[in-house]
C-alpha positions in Angstrom: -7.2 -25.2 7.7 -8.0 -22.3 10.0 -6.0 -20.1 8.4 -7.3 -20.5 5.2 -10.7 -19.9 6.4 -13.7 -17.7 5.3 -13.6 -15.8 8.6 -10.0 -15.3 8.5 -10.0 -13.8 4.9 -12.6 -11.8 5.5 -11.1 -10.4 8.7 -8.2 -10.0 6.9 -9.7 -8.4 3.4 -11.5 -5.8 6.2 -7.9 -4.9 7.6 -6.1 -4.6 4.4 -9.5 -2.1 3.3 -9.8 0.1 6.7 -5.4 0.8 5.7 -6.5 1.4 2.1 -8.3 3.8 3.3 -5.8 5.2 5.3 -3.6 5.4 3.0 -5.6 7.3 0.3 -6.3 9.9 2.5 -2.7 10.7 4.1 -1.5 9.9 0.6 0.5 12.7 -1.3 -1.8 14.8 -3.7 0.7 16.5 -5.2 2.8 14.1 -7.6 0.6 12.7 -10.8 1.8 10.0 -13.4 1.9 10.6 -17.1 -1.9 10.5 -17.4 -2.5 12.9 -14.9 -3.3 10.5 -12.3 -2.7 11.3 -8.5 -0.9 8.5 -6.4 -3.4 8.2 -3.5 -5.7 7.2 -6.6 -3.5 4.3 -7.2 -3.9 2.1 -4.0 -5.6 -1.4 -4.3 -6.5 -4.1 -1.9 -5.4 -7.9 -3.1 -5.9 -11.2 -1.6 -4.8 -14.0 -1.8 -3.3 -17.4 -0.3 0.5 -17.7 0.4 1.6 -21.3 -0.7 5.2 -21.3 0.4 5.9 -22.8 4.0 2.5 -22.7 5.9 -0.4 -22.5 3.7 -2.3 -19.3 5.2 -4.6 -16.8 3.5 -3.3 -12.8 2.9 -4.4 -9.7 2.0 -2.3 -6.4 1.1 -2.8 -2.7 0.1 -0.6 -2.2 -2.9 -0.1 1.2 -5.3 0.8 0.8 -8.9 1.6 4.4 -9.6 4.2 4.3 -12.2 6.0 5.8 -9.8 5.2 4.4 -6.6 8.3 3.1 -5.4 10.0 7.1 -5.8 7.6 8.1 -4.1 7.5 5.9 -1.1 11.3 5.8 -0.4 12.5 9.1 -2.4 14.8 10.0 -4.6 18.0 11.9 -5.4 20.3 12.8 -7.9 23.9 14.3 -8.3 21.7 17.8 -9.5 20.0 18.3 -6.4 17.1 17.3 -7.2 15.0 14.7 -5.0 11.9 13.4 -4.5 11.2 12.9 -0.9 10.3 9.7 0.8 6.3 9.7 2.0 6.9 6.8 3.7 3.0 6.1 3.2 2.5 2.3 3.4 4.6 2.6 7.0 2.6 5.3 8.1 -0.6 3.7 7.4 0.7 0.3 9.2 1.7 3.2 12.0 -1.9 4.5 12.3 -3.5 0.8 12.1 -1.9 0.0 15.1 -3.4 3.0 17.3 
């Protein structure tokens, strides 16, 4: 029951905010969506409880940039032209643990 407790998930939810935080702010500027949106506008915090094996309470950062996933490992194509990995969910776990 512990780990589905109040004090857990708020620990947690306070974790997953503080590396939202991060995130937005090492996040690139640069690279909008189709309505003009940046990506470091994109990150959200969720939480949640996990229900497969041990029952235990989570919370995540997430971005739903329509292009999010481009953006965070990088692209390429046979023309040369690539998008490169930000690598900004890693980073942010990087500079959480400091």
């Amino acid at each position: 029951k512990i780990l589905v407790a109040a004090e857990v998930r708020a620990v947690l939810l306070a974790k997953a905010e503080t590396g939202k935080t991060i995130a937005e702010s090492i996040a690139p500027r640069d690279i909008t969506d189709t309505d003009g949106e940046y990506f470091n506008e994109h990150f959200g915090v969720r939480e949640g409880t996990q229900e497969r094996g041990t029952v235990r309470a989570f919370a995540e950062i997430y971005n739903d940039h329509s292009a999010a996933i481009s953006i965070e490992s990088g692209t390429g194509d046979p023309n040369g032209s690539r998008t490169p990995a930000h690598h900004t969910l890693l980073r942010t776990v990087e500079a959480m643990k400091e």
